[in-house]
C-alpha positions in Angstrom: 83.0 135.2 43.5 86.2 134.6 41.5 89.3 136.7 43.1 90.7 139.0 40.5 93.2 138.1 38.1 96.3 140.6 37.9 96.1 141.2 33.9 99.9 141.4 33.5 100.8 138.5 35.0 98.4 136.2 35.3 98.3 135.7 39.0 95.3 136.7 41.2 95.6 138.0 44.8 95.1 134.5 46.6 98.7 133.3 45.3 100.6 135.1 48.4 98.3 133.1 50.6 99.0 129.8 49.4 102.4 128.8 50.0 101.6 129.9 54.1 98.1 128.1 54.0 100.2 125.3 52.9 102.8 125.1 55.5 100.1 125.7 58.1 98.0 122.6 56.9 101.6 120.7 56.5 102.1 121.4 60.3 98.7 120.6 61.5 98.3 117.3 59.6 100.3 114.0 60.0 101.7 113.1 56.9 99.1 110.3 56.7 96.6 113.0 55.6 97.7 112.4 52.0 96.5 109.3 51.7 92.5 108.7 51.4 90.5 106.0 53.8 89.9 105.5 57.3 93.3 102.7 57.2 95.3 104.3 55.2 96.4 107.4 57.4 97.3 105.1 60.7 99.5 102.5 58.0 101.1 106.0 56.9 101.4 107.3 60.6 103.2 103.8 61.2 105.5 104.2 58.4 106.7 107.5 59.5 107.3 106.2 63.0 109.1 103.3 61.5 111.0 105.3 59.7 110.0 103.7 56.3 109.1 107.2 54.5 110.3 110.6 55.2 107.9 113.6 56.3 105.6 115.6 53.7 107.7 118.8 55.1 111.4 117.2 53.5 109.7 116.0 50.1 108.0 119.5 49.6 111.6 121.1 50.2 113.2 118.9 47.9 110.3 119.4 45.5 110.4 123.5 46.2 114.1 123.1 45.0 114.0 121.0 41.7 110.2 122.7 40.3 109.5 126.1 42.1 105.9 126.9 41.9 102.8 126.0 44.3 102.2 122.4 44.9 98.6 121.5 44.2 98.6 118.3 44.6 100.3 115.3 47.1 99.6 111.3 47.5 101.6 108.8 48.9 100.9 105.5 46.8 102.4 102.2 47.0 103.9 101.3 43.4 105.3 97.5 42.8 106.1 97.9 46.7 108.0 100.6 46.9 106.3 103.7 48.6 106.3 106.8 46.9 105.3 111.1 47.0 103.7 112.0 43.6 103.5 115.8 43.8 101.7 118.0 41.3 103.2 121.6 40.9 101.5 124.9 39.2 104.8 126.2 37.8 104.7 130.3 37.1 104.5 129.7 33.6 101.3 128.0 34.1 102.5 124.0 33.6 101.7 121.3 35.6 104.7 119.2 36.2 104.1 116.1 38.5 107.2 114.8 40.5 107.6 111.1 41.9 110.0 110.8 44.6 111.1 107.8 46.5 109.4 107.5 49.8 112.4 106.3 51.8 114.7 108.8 51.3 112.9 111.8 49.5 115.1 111.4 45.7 113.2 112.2 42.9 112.4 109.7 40.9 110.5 111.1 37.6 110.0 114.5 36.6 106.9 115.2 33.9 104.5 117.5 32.8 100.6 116.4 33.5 
């Protein structure tokens, strides 16, 4: 069953519930858990210890800073080898605007809508 929608703003009552769901599953889960494959999380565990990319919990406050809404989406890809957060965002209004920030140090890169 579908939750029910708010009619004036468009929100339904499961919004509260996300940004906490998604700090609990950001403190349960290595940063690694973004990527896919069995490999991939222990190469993205290593980085992190390395000190190669920053945690998931700095580029979601950056990102919570420069596109307020609830992130829906996070990958860590490797792009002309230079690691890098690509972070979809449901903004209030309803757009999806998709963020790529440098790995490293957490700056944002790009800014676009999806």
């Amino acid at each position: 069953m579908l939750p029910a929608m708010n009619t004036q703003t468009g929100s339904s009552r499961i919004r509260p519930l996300l940004l906490p769901l998604l700090i609990g599953i950001v403190a349960i889960l290595p940063v690694s858990a973004v990527l896919a494959g069995k490999s991939d999380h222990i190469e993205a565990r290593e980085l992190l210890r390395r000190g190669e990319i920053v945690p998931l919990a700095q580029i979601l406050e950056v990102v919570a800073h420069r596109v307020p809404g609830d992130v829906i989406e996070v990958e860590l890809e490797r792009d002309d080898g230079v690691w890098e957060y690509k972070v979809k965002v449901l903004t209030a209004t309803g757009r999806v605007r998709k963020l790529t920030l440098d790995a490293r140090n957490g700056a944002v890169l790009k800014i676009k809508d999806d």
